[in-house]
C-alpha positions as a printed NumPy array, in Angstrom:
array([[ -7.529,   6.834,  73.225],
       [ -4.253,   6.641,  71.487],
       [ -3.203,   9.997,  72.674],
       [ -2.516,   8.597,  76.62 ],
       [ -0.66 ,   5.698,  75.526],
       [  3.002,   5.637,  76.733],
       [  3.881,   5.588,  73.36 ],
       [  2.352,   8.385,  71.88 ],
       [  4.611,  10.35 ,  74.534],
       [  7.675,   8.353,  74.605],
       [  8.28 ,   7.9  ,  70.613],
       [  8.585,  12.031,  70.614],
       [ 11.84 ,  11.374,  71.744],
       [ 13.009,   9.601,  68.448],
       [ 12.954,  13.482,  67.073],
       [ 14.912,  14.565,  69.589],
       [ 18.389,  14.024,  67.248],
       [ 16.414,  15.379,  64.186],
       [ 15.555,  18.555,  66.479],
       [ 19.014,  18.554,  67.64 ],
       [ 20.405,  18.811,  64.005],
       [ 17.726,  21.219,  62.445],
       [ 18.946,  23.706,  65.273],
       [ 22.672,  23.354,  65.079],
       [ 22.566,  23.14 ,  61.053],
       [ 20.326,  26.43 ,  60.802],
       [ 23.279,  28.236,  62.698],
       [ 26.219,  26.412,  61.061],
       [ 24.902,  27.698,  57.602],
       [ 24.356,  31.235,  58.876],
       [ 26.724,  31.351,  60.602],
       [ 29.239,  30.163,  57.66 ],
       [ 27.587,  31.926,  54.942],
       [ 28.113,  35.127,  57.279],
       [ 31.483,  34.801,  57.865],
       [ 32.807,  33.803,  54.121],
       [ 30.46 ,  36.771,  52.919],
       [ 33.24 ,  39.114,  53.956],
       [ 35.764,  37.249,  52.367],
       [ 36.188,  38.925,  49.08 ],
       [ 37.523,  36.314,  46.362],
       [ 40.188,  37.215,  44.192],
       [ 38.475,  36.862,  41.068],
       [ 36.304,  39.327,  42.222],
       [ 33.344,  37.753,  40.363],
       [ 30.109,  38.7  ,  41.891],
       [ 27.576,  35.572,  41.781],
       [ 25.873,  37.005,  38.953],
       [ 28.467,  37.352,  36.885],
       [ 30.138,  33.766,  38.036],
       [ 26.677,  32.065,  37.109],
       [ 26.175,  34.209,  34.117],
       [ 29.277,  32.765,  32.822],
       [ 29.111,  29.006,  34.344],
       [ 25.797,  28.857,  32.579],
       [ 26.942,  30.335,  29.116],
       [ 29.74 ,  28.447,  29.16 ],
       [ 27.54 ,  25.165,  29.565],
       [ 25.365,  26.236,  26.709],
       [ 22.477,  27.341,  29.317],
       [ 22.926,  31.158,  27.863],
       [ 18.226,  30.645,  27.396],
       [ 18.562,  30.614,  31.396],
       [ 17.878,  33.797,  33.055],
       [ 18.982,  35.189,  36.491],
       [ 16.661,  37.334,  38.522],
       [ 17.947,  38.976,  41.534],
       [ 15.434,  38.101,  44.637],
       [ 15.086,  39.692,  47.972],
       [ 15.147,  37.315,  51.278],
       [ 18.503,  36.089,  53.236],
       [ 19.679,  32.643,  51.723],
       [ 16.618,  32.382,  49.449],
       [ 18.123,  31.445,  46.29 ],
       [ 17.114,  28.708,  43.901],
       [ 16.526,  27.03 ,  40.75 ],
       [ 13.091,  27.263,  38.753],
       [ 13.255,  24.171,  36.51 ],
       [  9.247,  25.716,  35.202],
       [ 10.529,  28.839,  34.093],
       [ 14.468,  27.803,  33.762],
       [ 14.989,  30.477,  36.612],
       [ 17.843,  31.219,  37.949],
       [ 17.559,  33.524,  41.151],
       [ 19.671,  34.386,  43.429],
       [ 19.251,  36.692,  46.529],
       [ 20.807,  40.314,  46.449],
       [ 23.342,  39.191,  49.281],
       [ 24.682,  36.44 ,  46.932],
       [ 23.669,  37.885,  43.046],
       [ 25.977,  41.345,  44.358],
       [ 28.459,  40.111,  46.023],
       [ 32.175,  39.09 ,  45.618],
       [ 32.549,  36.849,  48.381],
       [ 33.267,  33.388,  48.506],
       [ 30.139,  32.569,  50.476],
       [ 28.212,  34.418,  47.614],
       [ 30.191,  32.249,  44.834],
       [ 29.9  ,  28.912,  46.401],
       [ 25.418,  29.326,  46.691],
       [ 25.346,  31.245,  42.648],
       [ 27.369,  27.897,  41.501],
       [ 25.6  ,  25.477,  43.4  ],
       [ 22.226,  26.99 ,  42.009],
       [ 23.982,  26.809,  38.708],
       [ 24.57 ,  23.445,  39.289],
       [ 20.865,  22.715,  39.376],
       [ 20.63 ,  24.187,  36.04 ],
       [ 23.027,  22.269,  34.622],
       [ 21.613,  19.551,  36.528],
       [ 18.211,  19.711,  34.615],
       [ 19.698,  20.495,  31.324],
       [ 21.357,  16.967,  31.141],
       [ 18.554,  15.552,  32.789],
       [ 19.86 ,  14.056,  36.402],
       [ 17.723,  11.177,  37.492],
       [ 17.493,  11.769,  40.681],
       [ 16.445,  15.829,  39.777],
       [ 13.652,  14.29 ,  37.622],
       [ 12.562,  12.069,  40.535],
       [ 12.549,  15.223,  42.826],
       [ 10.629,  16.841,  40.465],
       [  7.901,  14.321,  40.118],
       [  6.772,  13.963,  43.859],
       [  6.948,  17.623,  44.143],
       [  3.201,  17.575,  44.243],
       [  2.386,  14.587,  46.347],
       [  5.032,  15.458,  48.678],
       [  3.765,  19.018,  49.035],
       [  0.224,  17.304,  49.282],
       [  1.492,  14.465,  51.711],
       [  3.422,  16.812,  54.065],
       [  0.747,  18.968,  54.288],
       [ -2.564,  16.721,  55.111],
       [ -0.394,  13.723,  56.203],
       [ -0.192,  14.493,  59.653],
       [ -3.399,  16.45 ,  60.043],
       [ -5.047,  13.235,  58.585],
       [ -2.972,  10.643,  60.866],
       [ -3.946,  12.932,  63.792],
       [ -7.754,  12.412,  62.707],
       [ -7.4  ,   8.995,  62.877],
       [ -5.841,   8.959,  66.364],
       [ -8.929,  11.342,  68.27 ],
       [-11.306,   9.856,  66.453],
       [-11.982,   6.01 ,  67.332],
       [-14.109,   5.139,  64.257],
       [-11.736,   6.84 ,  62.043],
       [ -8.644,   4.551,  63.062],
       [ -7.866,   3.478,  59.086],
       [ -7.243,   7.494,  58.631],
       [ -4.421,   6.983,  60.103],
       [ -2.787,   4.585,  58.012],
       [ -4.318,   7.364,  55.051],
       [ -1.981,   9.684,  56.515],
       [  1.091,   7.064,  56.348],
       [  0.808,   7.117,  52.853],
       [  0.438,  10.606,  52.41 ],
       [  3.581,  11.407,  54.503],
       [  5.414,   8.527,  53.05 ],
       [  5.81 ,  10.469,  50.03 ],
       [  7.063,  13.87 ,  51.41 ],
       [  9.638,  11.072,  53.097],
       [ 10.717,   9.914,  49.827],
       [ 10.856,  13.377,  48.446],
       [ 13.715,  14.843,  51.31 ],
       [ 15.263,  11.329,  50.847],
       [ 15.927,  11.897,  47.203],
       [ 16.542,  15.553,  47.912],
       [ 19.95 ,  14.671,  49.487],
       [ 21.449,  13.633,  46.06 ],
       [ 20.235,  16.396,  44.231],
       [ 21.755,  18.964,  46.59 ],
       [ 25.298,  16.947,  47.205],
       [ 25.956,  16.943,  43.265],
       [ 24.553,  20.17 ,  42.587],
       [ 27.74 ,  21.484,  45.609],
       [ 30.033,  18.668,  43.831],
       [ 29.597,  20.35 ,  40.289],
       [ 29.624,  23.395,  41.702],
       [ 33.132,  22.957,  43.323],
       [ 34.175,  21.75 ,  39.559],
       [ 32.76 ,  24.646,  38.007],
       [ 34.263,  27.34 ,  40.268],
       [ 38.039,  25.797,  40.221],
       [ 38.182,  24.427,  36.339],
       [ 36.681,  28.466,  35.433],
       [ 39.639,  30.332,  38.303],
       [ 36.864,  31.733,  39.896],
       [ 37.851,  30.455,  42.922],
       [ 41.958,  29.409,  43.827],
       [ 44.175,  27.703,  46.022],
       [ 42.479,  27.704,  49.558],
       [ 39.598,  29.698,  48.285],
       [ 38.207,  26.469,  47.164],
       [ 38.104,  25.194,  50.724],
       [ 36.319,  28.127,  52.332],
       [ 33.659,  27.735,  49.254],
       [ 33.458,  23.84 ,  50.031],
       [ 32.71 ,  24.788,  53.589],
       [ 29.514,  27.191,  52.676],
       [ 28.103,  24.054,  50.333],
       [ 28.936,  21.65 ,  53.843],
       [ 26.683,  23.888,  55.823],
       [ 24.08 ,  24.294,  53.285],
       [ 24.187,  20.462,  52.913],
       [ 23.377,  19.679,  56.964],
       [ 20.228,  21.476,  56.035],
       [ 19.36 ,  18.711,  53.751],
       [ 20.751,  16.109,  55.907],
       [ 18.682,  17.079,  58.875],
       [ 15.138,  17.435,  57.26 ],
       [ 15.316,  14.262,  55.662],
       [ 16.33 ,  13.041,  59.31 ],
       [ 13.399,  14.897,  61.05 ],
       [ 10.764,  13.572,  58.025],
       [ 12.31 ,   9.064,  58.256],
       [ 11.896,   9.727,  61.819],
       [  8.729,  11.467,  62.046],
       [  7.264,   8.515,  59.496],
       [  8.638,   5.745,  62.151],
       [  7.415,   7.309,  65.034],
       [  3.592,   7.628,  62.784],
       [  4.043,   4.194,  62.057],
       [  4.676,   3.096,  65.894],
       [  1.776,   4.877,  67.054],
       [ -0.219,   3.403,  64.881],
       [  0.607,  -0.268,  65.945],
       [ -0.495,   0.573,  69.122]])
């Protein structure tokens, strides 16, 4: 059986970096986005009110903004042209609350001028969700059970495209932080060195990105390995 081949054992090490990353890009963010939330900007623009007027000002007045509960949960609905930000950002005058409400923006703006790689996300939403899902748990089948072996290369294919989806994830999310950088300085919401702490929020948000698509191209190779065993 697969499973007591060195390899099986030995190829968990190629997610050791990806591990490595997740962890120490889950507390840069927080730990960012903590301290430039008490870092009032002198606008003194809550996110709302500094995506209410990014979005108006691009012509995106038909997009609404809900205010969501969770910590760092906001996000763009391109279904229901959703913009919703968390009460921690939406409230706020911080930088750290201006630098997520602009980047969401950006995603707006982003799928009102139709960005390829947006519309690319967009389409493999459901076989990534579908592949990242199943993927594994088929792969796995195809590992324990002998006859089954060509399940595995079944659950390649699925995972392949949850690969493809954090690949092209990475940039959605560095434009969406590049407009919103644009958006914040050409508008004076944010000024002089303000712009840097903001820039630094959208950096730690970004690692995120960065290490998911790391931990999925990894997780594919080390799939792939096994399976040539």
């Amino acid at each position: 059986m697969i499973p007591s081949s060195p390899i099986f054992f030995t190829s968990m090490l190629l997610l050791v970096p990806a591990i490595i990353l997740s962890v120490y890009a889950q507390f840069k963010v927080k730990s960012t986005f903590k301290k430039y939330s008490q870092v009032k900007a002198a606008s003194g623009m809550t996110g709302s009110q500094a995506s209410r007027r990014l979005l108006d000002q691009a012509g995106l007045s038909d997009v609404a903004i809900e205010v969501i509960p969770g910590n760092l949960s906001d996000h763009y609905d391109p279904r229901k042209r959703v913009l919703r930000l968390s009460e921690a950002v939406a409230g706020k005058d911080s930088l750290a609350s201006l630098g997520v409400a602009a980047h969401e923006t950006g995603h707006a703006i982003q799928h009102a001028r139709g960005y390829v790689p947006m519309k690319i996300r967009s389409a493999v939403v459901p076989a990534a969700s579908f592949g990242s899902n199943l993927g594994p748990m088929i792969f796995l089948a195809g590992i324990f059970i002998s006859t089954f072996r060509p399940l595995m290369t079944v659950g390649i294919v699925l995972f392949t495209a949850a690969v493809i989806f954090q690949i092209v994830t990475l940039p959605v999310e560095f434009d969406a932080s590049s407009r919103a950088m644009k958006l914040l300085q050409n508008n004076g919401i944010v000024v002089g060195d303000e712009a840097k702490s903001a820039q630094k929020v959208l950096s730690a948000a970004a690692l995120t990105y960065v290490a998911a698509a790391l931990m999925s191209i990894l997780t594919l190779v080390r799939m792939i390995l096994i399976s040539r065993e």
